[in-house]
N, CA, C and O atoms as a DFTB+ gen file, in Angstrom:
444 C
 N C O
     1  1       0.828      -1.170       0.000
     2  2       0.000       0.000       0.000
     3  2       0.882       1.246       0.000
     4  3       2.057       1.274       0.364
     5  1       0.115       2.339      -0.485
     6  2       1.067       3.390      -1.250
     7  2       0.089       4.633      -0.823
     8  3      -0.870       4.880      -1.555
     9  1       0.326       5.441       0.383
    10  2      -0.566       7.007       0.453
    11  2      -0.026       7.874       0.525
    12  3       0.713       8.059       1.492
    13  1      -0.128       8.562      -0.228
    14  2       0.769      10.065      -0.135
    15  2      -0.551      10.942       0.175
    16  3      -1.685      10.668      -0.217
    17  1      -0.283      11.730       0.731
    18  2      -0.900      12.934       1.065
    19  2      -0.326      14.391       1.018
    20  3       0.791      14.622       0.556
    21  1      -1.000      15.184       1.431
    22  2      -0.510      16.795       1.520
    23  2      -1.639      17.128       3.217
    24  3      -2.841      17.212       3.466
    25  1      -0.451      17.214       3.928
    26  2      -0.928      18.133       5.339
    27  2       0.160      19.725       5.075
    28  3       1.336      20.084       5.129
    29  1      -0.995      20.171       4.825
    30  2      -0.449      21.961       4.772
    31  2       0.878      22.215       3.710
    32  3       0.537      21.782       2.610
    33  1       2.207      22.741       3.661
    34  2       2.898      22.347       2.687
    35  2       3.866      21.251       2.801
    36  3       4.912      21.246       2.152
    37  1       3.566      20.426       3.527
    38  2       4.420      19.048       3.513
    39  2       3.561      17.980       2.937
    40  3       2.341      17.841       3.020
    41  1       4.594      17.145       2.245
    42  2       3.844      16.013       1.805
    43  2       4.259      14.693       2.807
    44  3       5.278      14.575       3.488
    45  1       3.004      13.646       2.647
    46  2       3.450      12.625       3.959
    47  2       3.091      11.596       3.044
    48  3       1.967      11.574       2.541
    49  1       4.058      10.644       2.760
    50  2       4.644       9.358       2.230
    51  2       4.116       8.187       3.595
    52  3       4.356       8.152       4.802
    53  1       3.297       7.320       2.656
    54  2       2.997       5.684       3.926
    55  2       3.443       5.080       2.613
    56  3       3.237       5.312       1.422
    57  1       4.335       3.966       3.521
    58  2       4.946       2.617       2.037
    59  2       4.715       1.704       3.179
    60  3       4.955       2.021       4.344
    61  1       4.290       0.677       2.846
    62  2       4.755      -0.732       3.853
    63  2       6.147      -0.917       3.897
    64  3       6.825       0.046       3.538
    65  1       6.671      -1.845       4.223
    66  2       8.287      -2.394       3.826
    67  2       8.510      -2.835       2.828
    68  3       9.623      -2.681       2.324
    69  1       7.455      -3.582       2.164
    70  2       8.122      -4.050       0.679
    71  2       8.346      -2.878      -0.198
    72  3       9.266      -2.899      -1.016
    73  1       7.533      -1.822      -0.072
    74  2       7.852      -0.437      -0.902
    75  2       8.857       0.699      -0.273
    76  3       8.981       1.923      -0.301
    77  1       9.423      -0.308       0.240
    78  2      10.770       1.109       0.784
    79  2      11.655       1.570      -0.079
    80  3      12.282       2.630      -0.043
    81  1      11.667       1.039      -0.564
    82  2      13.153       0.702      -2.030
    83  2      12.566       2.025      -2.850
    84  3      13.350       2.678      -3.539
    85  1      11.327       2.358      -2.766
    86  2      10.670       3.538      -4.006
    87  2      10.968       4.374      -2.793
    88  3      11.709       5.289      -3.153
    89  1      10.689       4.454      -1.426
    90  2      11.419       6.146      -1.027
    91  2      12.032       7.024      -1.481
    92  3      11.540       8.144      -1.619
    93  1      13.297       6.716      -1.832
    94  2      13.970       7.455      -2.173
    95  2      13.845       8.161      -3.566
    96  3      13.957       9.387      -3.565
    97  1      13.636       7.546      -4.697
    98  2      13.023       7.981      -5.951
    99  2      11.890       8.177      -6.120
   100  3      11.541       8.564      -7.235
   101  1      11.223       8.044      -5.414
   102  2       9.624       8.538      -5.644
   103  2       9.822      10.080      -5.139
   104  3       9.532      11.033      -5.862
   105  1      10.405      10.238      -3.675
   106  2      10.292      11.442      -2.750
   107  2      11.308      12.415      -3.543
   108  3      11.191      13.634      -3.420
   109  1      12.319      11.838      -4.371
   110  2      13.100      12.862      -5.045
   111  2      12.472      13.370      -6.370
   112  3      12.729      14.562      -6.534
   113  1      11.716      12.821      -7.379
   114  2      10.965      13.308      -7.802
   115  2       9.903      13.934      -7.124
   116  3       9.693      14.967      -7.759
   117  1       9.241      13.879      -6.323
   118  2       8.232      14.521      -5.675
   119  2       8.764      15.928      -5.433
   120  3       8.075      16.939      -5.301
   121  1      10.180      15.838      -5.391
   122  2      10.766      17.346      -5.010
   123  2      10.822      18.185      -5.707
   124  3      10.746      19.407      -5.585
   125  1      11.037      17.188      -6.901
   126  2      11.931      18.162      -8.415
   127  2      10.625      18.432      -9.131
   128  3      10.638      19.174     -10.114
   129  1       9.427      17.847      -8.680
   130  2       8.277      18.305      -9.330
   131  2       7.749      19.592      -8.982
   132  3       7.498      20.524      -9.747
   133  1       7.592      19.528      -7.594
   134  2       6.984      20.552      -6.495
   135  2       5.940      20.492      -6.735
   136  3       5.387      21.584      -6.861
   137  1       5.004      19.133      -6.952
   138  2       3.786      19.440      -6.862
   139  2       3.220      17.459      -7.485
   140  3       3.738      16.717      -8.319
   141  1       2.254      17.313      -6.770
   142  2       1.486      16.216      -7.102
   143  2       0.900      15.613      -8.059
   144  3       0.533      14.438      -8.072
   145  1       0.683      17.307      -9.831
   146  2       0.303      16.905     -10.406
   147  2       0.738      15.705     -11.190
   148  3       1.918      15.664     -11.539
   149  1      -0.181      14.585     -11.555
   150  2       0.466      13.349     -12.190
   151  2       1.715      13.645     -13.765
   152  3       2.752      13.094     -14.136
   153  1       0.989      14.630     -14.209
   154  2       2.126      14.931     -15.017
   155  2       3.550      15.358     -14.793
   156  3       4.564      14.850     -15.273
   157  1       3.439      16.424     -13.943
   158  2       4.918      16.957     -12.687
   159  2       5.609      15.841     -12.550
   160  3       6.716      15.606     -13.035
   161  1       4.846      15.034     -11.776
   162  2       5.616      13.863     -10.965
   163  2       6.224      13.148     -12.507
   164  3       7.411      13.390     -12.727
   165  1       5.607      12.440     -13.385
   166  2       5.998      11.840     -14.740
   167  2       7.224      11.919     -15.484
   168  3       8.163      11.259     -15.930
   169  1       6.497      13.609     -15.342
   170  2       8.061      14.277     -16.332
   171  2       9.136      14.060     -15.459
   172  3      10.042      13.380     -15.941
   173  1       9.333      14.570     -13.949
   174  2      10.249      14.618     -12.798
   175  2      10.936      12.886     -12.535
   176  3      12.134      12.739     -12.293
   177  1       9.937      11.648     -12.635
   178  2      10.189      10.555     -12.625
   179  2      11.169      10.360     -13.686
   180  3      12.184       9.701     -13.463
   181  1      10.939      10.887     -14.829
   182  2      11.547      10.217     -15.931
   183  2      12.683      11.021     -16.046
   184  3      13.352      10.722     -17.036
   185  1      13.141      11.956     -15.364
   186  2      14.334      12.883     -15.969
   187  2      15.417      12.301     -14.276
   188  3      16.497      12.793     -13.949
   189  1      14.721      11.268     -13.578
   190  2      15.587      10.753     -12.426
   191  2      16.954      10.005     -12.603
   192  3      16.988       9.065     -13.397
   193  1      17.597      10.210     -12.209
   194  2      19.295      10.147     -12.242
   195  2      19.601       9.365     -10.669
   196  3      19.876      10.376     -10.024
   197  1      19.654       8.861     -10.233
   198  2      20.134       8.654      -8.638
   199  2      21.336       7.765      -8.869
   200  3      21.287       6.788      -9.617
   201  1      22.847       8.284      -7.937
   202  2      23.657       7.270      -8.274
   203  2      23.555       5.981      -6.958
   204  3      22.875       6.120      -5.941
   205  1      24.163       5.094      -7.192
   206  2      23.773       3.826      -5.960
   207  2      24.133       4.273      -4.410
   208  3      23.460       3.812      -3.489
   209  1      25.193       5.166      -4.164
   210  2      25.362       5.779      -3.196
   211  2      24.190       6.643      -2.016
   212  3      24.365       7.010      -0.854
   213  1      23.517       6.698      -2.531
   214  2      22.544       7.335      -2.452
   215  2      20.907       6.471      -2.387
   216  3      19.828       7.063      -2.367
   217  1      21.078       5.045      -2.363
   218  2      20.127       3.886      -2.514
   219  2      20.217       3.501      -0.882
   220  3      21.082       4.065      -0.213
   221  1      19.288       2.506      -0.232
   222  2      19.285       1.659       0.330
   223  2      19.410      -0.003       0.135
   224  3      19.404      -0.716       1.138
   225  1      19.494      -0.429      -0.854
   226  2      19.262      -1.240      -1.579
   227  2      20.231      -1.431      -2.662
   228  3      19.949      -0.789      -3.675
   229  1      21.343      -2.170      -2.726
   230  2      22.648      -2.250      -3.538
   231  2      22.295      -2.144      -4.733
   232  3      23.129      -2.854      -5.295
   233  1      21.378      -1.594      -5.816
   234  2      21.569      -1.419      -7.108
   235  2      22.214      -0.771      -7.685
   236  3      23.010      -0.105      -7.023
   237  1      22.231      -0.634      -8.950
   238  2      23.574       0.553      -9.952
   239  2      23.630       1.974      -9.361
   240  3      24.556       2.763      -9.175
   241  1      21.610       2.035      -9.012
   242  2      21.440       3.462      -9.369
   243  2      19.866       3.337     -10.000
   244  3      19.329       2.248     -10.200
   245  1      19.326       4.438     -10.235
   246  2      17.806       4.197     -10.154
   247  2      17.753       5.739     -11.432
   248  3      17.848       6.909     -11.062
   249  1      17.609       5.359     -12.680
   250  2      17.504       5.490     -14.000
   251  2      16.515       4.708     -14.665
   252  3      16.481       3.482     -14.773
   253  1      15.500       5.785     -15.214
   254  2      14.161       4.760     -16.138
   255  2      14.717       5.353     -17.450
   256  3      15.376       6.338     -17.782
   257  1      13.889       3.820     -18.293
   258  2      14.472       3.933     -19.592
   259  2      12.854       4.833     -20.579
   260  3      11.954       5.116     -19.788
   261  1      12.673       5.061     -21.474
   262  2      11.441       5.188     -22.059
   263  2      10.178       4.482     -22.039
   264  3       9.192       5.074     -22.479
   265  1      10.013       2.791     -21.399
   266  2       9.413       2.257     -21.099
   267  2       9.020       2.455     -19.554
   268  3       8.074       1.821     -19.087
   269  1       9.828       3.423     -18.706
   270  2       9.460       3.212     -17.490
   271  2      10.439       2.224     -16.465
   272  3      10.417       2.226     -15.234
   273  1      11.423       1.262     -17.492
   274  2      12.061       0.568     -16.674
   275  2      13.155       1.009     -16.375
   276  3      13.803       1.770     -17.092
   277  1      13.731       0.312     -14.557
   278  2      14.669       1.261     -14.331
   279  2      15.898       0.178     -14.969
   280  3      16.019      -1.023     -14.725
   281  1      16.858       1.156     -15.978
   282  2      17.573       0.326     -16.149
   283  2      19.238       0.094     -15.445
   284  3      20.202      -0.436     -15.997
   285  1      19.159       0.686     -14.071
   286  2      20.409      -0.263     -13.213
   287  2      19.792      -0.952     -12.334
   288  3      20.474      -0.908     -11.310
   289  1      18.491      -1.822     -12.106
   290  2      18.520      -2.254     -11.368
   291  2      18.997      -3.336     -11.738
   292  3      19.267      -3.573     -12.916
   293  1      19.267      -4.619     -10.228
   294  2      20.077      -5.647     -10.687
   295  2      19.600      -6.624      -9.646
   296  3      19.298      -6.253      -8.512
   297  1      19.516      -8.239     -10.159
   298  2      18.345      -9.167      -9.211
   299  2      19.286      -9.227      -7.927
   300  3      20.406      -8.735      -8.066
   301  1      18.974      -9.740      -6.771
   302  2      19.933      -9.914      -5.687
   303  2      18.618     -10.767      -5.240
   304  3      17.442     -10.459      -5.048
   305  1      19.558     -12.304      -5.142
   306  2      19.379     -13.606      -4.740
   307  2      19.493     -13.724      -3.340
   308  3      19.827     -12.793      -2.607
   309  1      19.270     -14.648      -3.037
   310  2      18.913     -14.810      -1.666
   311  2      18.674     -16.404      -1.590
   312  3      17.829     -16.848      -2.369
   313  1      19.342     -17.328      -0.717
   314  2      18.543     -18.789      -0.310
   315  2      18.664     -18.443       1.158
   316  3      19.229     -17.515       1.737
   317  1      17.744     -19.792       1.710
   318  2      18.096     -19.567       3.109
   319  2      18.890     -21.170       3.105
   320  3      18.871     -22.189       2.414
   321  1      19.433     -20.764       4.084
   322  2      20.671     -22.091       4.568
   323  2      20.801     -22.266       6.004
   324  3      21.392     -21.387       6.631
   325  1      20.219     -23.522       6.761
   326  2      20.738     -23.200       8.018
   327  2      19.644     -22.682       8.441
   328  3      19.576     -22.228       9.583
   329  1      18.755     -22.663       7.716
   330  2      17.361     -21.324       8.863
   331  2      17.864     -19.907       8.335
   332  3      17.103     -19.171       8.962
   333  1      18.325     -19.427       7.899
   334  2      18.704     -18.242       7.647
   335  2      18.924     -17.560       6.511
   336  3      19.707     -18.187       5.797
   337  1      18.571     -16.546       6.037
   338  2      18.669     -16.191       5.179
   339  2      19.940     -15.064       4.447
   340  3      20.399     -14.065       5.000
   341  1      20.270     -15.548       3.185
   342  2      21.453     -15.160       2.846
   343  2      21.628     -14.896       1.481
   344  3      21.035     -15.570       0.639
   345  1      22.483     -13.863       1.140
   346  2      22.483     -13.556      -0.339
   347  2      23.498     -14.245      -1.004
   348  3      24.581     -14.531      -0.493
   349  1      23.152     -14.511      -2.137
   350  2      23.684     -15.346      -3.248
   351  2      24.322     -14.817      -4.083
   352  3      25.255     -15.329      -4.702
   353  1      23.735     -13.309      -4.247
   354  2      24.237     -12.839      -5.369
   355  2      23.975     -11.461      -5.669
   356  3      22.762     -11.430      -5.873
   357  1      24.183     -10.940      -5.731
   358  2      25.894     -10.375      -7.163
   359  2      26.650     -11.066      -6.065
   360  3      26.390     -11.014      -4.863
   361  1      27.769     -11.819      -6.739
   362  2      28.852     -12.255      -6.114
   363  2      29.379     -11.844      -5.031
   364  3      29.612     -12.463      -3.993
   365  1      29.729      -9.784      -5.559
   366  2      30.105      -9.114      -4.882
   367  2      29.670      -9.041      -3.201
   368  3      30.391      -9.109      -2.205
   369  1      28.518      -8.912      -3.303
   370  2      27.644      -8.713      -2.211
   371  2      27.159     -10.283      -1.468
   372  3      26.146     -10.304      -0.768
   373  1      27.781     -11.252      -1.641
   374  2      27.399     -12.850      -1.137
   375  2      28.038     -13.145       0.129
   376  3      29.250     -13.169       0.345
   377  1      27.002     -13.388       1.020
   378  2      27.119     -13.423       2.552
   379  2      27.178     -15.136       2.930
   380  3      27.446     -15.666       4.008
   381  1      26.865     -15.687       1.770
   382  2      27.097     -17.031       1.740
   383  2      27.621     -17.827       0.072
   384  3      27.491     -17.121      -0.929
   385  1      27.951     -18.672      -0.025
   386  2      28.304     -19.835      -0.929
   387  2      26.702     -20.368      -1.468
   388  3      25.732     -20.757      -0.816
   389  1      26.935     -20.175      -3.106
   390  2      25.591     -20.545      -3.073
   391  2      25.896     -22.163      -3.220
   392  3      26.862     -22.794      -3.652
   393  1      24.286     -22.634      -2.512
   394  2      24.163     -24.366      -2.328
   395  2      23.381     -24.931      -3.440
   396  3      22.176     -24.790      -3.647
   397  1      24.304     -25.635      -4.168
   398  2      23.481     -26.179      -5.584
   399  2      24.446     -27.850      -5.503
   400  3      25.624     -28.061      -5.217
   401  1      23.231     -28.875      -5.926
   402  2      21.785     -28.522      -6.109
   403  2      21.657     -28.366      -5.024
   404  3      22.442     -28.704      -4.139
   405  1      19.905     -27.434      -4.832
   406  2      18.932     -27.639      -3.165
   407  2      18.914     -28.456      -2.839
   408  3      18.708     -29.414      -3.585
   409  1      19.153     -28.623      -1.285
   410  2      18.766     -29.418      -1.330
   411  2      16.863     -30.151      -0.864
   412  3      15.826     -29.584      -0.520
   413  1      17.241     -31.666      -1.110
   414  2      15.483     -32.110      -1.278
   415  2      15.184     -31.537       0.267
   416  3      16.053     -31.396       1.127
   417  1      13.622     -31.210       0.442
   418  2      12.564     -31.025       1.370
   419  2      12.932     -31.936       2.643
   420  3      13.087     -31.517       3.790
   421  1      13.036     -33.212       2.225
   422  2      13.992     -33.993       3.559
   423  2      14.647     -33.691       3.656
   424  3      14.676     -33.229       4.796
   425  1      15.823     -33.478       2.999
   426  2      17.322     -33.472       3.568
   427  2      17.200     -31.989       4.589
   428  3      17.848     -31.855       5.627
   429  1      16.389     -31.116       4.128
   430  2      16.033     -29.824       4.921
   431  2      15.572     -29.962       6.387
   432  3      15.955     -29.313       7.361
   433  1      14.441     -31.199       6.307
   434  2      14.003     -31.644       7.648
   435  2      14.964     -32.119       8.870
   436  3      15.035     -31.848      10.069
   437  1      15.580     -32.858       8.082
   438  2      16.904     -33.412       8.862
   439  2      17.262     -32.578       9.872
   440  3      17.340     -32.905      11.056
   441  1      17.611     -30.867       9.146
   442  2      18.136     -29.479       9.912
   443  2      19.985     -29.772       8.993
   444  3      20.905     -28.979       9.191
């Protein structure tokens, strides 16, 4: 779920957690627009530049292409191992060894 509002001249952003990752590029266009209209925001969305420094979330950088897609984002894997969960991937960023093959549903039970 996604509410933006306007209390007086501030605007107030609700994201659940799965939509945290749009904070930052949504609210920076929201700036460069100065205003809610859907077009503002559009044009302001699409002229967005963010380098990864500036992310929560290890991607390139947060750049839409003419379709709308952003094109640095990048997948980041995840298995869990052990009960726990761990990234796989970009290499760079791997907090564990990935485990291939899975293993089967028993062998999991085991622990």
């Amino acid at each position: 779920m996604i509410d933006l509002r306007r209390e007086g001249s501030v605007f107030v952003l609700t994201l659940q957690a799965g939509e945290n990752r749009l904070n930052r590029p949504f609210l920076d266009a929201l700036n460069r627009a100065g205003s809610t209209d859907p077009e503002k925001l559009r044009t302001a969305l699409a002229a967005t530049d963010i380098p990864p420094d500036q992310l929560i979330v290890p991607y390139l950088g947060v750049k839409f292409d003419a379709n709308g897609q952003n094109t640095l984002v990048r997948p980041i894997l995840m298995q869990v191992q052990k009960g726990k969960y761990c990234t796989i991937y970009p290499f760079e960023l791997a907090s564990c060894e990935v485990l291939y093959p899975t293993p089967t549903w028993a062998d999991k039970a085991k622990g």
